[in-house]
C-alpha positions in Angstrom: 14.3 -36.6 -49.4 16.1 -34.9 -46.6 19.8 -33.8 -46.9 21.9 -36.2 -45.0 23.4 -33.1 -42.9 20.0 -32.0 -41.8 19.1 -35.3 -40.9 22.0 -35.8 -38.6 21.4 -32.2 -37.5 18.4 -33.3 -36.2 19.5 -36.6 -34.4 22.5 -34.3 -32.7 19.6 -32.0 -31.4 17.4 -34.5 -30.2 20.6 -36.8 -28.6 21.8 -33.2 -27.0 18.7 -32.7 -25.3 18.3 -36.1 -24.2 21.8 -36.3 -22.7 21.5 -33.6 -20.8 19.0 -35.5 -18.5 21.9 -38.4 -18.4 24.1 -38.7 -14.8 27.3 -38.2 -16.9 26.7 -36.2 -19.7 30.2 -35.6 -20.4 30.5 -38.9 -21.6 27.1 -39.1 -23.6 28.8 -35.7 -25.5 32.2 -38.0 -26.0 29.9 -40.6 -27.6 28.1 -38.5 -29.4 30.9 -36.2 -31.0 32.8 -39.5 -32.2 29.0 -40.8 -33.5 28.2 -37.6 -35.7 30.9 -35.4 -35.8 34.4 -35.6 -36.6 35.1 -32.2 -34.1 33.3 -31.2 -31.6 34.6 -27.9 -32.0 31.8 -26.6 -34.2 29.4 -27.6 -32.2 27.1 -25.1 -30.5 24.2 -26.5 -27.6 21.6 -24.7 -26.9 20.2 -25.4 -22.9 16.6 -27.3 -23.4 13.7 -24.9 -23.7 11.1 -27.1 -24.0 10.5 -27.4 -20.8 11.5 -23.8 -19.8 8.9 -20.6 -19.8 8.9 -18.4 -22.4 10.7 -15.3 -22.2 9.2 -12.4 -20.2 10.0 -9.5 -22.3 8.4 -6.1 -20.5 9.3 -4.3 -23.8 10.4 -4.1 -27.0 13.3 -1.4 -28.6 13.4 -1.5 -32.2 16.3 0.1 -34.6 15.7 -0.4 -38.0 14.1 1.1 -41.6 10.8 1.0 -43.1 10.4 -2.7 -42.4 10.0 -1.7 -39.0 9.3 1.8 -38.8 5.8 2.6 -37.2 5.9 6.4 -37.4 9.2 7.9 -37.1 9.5 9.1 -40.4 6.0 10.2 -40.4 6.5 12.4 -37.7 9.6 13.8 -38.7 8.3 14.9 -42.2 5.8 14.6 -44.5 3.6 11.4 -43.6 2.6 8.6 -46.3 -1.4 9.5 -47.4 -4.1 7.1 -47.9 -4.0 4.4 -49.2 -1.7 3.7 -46.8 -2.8 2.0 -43.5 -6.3 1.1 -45.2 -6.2 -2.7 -43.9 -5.8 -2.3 -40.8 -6.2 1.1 -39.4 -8.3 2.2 -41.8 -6.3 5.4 -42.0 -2.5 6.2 -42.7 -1.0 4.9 -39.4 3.2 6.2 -40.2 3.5 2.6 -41.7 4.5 2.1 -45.1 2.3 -0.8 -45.5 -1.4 -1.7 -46.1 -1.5 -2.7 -42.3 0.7 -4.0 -39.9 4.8 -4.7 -40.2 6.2 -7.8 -38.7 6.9 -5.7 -35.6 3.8 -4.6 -34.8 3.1 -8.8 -34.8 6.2 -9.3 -32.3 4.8 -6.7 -29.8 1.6 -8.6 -30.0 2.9 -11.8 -30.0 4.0 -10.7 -26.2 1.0 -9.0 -25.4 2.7 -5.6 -25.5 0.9 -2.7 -27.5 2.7 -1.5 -30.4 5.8 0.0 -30.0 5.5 4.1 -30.3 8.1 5.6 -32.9 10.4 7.8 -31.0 10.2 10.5 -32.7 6.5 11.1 -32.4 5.6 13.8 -29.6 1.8 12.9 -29.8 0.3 10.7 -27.8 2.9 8.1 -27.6 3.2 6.0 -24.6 7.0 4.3 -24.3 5.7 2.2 -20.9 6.6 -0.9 -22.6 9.5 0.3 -25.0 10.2 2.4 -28.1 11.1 2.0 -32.2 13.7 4.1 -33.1 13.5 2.9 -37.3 12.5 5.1 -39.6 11.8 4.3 -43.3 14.8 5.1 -46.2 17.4 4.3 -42.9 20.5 2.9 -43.4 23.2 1.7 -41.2 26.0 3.5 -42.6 25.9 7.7 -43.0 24.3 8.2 -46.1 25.4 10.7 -49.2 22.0 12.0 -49.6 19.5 12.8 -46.6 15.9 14.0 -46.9 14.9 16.5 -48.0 17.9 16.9 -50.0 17.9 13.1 -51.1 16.5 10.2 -50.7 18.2 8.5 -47.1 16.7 9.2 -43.4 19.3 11.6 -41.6 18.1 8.9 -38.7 20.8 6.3 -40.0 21.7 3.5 -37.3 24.4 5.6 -35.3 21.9 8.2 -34.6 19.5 5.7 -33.2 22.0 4.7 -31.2 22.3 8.5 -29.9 18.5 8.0 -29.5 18.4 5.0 -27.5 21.0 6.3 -25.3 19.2 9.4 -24.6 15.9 8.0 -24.5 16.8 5.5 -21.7 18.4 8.3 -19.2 15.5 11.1 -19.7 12.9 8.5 -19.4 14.4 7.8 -16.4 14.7 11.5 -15.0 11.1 11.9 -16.3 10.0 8.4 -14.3 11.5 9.1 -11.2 10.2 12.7 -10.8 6.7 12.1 -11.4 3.7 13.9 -12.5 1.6 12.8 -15.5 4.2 11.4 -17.9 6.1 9.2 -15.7 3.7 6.1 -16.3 4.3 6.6 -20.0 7.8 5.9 -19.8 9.5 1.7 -18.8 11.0 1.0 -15.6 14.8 1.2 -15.7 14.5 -2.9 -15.3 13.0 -2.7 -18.3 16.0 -2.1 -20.5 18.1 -5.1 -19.2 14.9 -7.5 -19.9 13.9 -6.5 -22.8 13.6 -7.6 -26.7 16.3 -5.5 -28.7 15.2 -6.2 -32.7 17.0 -5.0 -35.9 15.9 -4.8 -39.5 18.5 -2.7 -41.6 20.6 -2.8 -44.3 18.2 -3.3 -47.2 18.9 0.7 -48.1 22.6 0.6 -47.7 22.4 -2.1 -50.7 19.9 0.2 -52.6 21.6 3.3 -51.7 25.1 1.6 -53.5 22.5 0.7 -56.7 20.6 3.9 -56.9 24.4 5.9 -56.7 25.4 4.5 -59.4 27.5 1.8 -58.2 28.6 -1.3 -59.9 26.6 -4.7 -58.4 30.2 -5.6 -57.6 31.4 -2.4 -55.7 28.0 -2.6 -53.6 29.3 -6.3 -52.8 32.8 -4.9 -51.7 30.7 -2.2 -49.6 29.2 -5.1 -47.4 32.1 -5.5 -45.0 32.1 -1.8 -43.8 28.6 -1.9 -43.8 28.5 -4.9 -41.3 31.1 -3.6 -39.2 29.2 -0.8 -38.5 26.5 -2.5 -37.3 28.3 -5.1 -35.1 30.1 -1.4 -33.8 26.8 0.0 -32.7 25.3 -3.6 -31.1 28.4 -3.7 -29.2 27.5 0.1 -28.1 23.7 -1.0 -27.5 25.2 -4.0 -25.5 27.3 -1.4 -23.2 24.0 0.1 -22.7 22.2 -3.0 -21.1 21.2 -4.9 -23.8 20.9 -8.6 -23.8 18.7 -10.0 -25.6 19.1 -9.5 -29.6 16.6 -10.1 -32.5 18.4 -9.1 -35.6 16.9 -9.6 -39.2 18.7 -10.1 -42.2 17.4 -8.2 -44.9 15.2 -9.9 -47.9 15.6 -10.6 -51.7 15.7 -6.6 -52.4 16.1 -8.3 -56.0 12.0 -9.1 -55.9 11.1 -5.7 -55.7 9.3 -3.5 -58.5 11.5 -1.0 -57.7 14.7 -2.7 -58.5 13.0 -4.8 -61.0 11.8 -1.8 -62.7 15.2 0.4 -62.7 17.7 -2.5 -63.2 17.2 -4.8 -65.8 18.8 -7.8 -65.2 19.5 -11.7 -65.4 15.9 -13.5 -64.0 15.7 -16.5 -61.8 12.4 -18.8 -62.0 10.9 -16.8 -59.9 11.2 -13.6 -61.9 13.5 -12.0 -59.6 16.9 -10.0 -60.7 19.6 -12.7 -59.6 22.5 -10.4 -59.3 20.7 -8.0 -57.0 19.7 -11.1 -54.7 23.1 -12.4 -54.8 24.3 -9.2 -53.0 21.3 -9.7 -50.1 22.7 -13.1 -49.8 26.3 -12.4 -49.5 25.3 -9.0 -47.1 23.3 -11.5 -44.9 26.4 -14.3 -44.8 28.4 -11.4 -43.7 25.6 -10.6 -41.4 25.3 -14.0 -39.6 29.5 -14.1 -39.5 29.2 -11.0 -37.3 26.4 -12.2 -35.2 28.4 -15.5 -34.4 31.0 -13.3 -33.9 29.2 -11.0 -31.2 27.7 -14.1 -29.7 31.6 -14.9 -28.8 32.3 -11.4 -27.7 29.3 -11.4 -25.0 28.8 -14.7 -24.0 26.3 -13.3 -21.3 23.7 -11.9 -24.0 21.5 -13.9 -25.9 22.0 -13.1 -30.2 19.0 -14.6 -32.4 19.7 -14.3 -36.3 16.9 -14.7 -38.1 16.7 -15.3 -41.7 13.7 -13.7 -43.3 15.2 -13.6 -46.7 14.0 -17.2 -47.0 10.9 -16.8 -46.0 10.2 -13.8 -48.1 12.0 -15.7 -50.9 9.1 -18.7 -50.6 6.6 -16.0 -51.5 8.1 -15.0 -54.4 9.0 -18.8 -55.2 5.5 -20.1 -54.7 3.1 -17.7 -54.5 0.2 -19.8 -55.1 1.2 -22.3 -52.5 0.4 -19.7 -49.7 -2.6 -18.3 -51.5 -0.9 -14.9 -52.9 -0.5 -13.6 -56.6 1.9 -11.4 -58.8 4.5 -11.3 -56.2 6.1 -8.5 -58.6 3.7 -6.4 -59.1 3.3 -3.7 -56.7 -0.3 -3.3 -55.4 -0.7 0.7 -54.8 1.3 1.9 -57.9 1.6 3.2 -61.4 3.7 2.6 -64.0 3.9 1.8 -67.7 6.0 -1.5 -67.0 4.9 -4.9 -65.5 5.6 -4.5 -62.1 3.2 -1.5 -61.5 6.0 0.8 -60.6 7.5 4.1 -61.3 9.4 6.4 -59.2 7.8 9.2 -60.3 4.0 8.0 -59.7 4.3 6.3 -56.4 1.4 5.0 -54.0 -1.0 7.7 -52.2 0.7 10.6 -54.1 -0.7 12.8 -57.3 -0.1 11.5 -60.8 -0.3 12.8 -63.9 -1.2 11.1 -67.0 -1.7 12.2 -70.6 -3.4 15.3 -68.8 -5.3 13.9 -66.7 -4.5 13.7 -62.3 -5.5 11.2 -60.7 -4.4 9.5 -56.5 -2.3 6.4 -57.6 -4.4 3.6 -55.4 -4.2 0.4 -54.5 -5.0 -2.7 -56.0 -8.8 -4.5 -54.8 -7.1 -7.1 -52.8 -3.9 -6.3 -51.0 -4.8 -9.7 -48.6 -3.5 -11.9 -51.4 -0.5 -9.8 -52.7 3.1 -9.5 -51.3 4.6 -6.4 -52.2 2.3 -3.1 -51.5 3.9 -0.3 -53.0 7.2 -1.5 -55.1 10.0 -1.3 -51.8 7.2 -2.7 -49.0 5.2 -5.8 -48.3 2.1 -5.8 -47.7 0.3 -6.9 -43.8 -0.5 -9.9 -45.5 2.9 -10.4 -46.3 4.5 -9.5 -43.3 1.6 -12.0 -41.2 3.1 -14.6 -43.4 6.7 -14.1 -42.5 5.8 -13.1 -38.5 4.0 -16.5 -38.5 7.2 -18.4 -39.4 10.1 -16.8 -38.3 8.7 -16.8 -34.9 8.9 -20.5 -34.8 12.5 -20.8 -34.5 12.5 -22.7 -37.5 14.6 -19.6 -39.4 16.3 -18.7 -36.8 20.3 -19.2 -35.7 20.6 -20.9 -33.1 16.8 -22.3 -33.7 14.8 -21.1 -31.0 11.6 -19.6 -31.4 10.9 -16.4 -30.7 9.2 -16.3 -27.2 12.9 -17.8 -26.3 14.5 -15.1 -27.7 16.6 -14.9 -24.2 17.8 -18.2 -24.3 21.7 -17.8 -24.6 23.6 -20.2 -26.4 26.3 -22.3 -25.2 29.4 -22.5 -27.2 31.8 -25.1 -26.7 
C-alpha cells in the first residue's frame, strides 16, 4: 500500500503538468498549494518533458573512480589481466569489471561510442568526449598514492586540471588541422554536453582502511562534499551545464569490507554501520546538489540514487535472477565472501605451495559483485536499466532529459 506522501506526490506531478496547459495557471498553482501542501515554498516544478525531445548530448565527460573508469588507470600503470574484460571484450579492456560499467551503457544509450580514458595515448578518439576517472580515485587528496599506497594520484582536483586542459588543447589541436583534429569535439561540444560523476566511494574506504573510527569517517563527509561541490562549481565556470552525479552505493555489501570489518548484519547480509556512512555521505551529497541547483539556476543538476538500486540487488537477489550477492566472483579467499587482499582477481596466488591465476567464477551473468570492490556488467546493466528511467533520480527525469533544468519556486 503506497505511502500517503508518495501518493499525493504523484497527484501534485500529474496536477502540475496539467495546469500548465490551463489559461491561468497561476491560479491552478494557488489551488493546488492550498489542496496538497501547506507551503508552496518546497515545492520544485519541473517544465513538461513528455512532450519535449530528448536531450541531444554530442558527448559525454566523465570524472569519477573505478565505477566509471574505462582505462585511465590502465594506462597510467600496471593494467588489470584477464579475467578481466572476459564478458564483453573478451580481453582486459582497462575496466575493472567482467564487461561493461554503467557508463559505457550511458554513452550507448546516446548512440555515442565509449568514452576514451584520458589518459590513454593509444588509439583514443575524444570526438564525442572524454573520462577523466580512474579506479582507487577519491575526491579529496589522498594520504597514500600509487605506487606508494593504495589511492589514484588522479583524485578529483586533478581531473579538474585535466578537463581544463583537455578542452583548450583540443581546441588548438582542432583548429590547426592535420590528422588528429577529427579526433578531438567541437568547442560546442562542451556547453551541450553530459557532465557525469561517480566518486566518493574511496574517500569512505580510504577513512576505514586508515584506520579511522566509522564515526570519524562520518565527521569526514562534510569536507569531503564540499570539495566536490568546490570543483562542480569550477567545472560549471568551464561551460558545464548539464550534470549527472551518482551517489555512491552500499560500500557495506562488498567482500572487501565484509571481509576486513566485521560488523553488525542487516537481512541482507550487509555490515550496517559501513552503509550507514554511504547513506549519510549521499544525504550530504544530495543537500549540496540542491544547493548547486540554487547557485546556477541556468544549468541542469540530476542526482541520481544508485545506492538503492544496488541495495535491491543485495536485498533480493533472486527477484532479478542473481545469486550470492556477497561473494565476489573472480577471487580467493579462506572466508565466505571469496575475498582476500592478498589473492585478488587476475593476479598470482599462492597456496599451500602450489600457484595458481585466481579466476572467476562459471557465471558472472547472474552474480553482482565481480571481484570484492566492483560489480559485475550484469550488475551494472541492471542498475543502467533503472536509473535511466528517472525513477531514481532528483528531480525525476529520465536520463535522455538530463538537460531539463528545474524550476524552483
Amino acid at each position: 500500500m503506497l505511502h500517503l506522501s508518495i501518493i499525493i506526490s504523484h497527484i501534485r506531478s500529474y496536477l502540475l503538468v496539467s495546469m500548465m496547459k490551463l489559461p491561468h495557471p497561476h491560479i491552478s498553482f494557488f489551488c493546488l498549494c492550498m489542496l496538497l501542501s501547506s507551503s508552496c515554498a518546497s515545492i520544485s516544478i519541473i517544465s513538461p518533458v513528455s512532450d519535449e525531445k530528448p536531450c541531444d548530448f554530442p558527448a559525454i565527460f566523465n570524472l569519477g573512480d573505478s565505477n566509471s573508469d574505462t582505462g585511465g588507470l590502465a594506462a597510467a600503470f600496471t593494467p588489470p589481466n584477464s579475467p578481466y574484460g572476459e564478458t564483453y571484450f573478451h580481453m582486459p579492456a582497462g575496466r575493472f569489471s567482467d564487461g561493461r560499467l554503467i557508463i559505457d551503457f550511458i554513452a550507448q544509450s546516446f548512440d555515442l561510442p565509449y568514452i576514451s580514458a584520458y589518459l590513454n595515448s593509444l588509439g583514443t578518439n575524444f570526438s564525442h568526449g572524454a573520462n577523466f576517472a580512474t579506479a582507487s580515485s577519491t575526491i579529496r587528496l589522498p594520504t597514500r598514492i600509487i605506487p606508494g599506497g593504495g589511492f589514484s594520484p588522479f583524485y578529483l582536483d586533478v581531473q579538474l586540471q585535466q578537463f581544463s586542459q583537455f578542452k583548450n588543447r583540443s581546441q588548438i589541436i582542432r583548429n590547426g588541422g592535420g590528422i588528429f583534429a577529427s579526433l578531438m569535439p567541437r568547442d560546442e561540444y562542451f556547453s551541450k554536453a553530459l557532465y557525469t560523476f561517480d566518486i566518493g566511494q574511496n574517500d569512505l574506504g580510504a577513512g576505514f582502511f586508515g584506520n579511522m573510527s566509522v564515526e570519524e569517517v562520518h565527521e569526514s563527509i562534510p569536507d569531503i562534499i564540499n570539495k566536490f561541490s568546490a570543483n562542480v562549481k569550477n567545472i560549471y565556470n568551464l561551460g558545464a551545464r548539464s550534470f549527472w552525479i551518482h551517489n555512491t552505493g552500499p560500500i557495506g555489501c562488498l567482500p572487501y569490507i565484509l571481509a576486513n570489518f566485521p560488523s553488525a548484519k542487516d537481512f541482507a547480509g550487509c555490515a550496517k554501520p559501513y552503509n550507514k556512512v554511504a547513506k549519510n555521505f549521499n544525504l550530504k551529497l544530495k543537500e549540496a546538489v540542491v544547493q548547486l541547483r540554487k547557485d546556477f539556476p541556468s544549468a541542469a543538476f540530476t542526482y541520481v540514487d544508485v545506492y538503492s538500486v544496488k541495495y535491491s540487488l543485495f536485498r533480493n537477489p533472486k527477484r532479478y535472477g542473481f545469486e550470492l550477492p556477497t561473494v565476489a566472483c573472480c577471487g580467493y579467499g579462506d572466508n565466505e565472501y571469496n575475498y582476500s587482499g592478498t589473492a585478488e582477481c587476475g593476479q598470482l596466488a599462492t597456496v599451500n605451495g602450489t600457484q595458481f591465476i585466481v579466476g572467476s567464477c562459471d557465471r558472472p551473468s547472474v552474480r553482482v559483485n565481480w571481484d570484492g570492490i566492483h560489480y559485475t556488467e550484469a550488475a551494472a546493466k541492471f542498475v543502467f536499466d533503472r536509473i535511466s528511467t528517472g525513477a531514481f533520480s532528483d528531480p525525476r527525469i529520465p536520463l535522455k532529459m538530463a538537460c531539463r533544468r528545474a524550476l524552483i519556486d
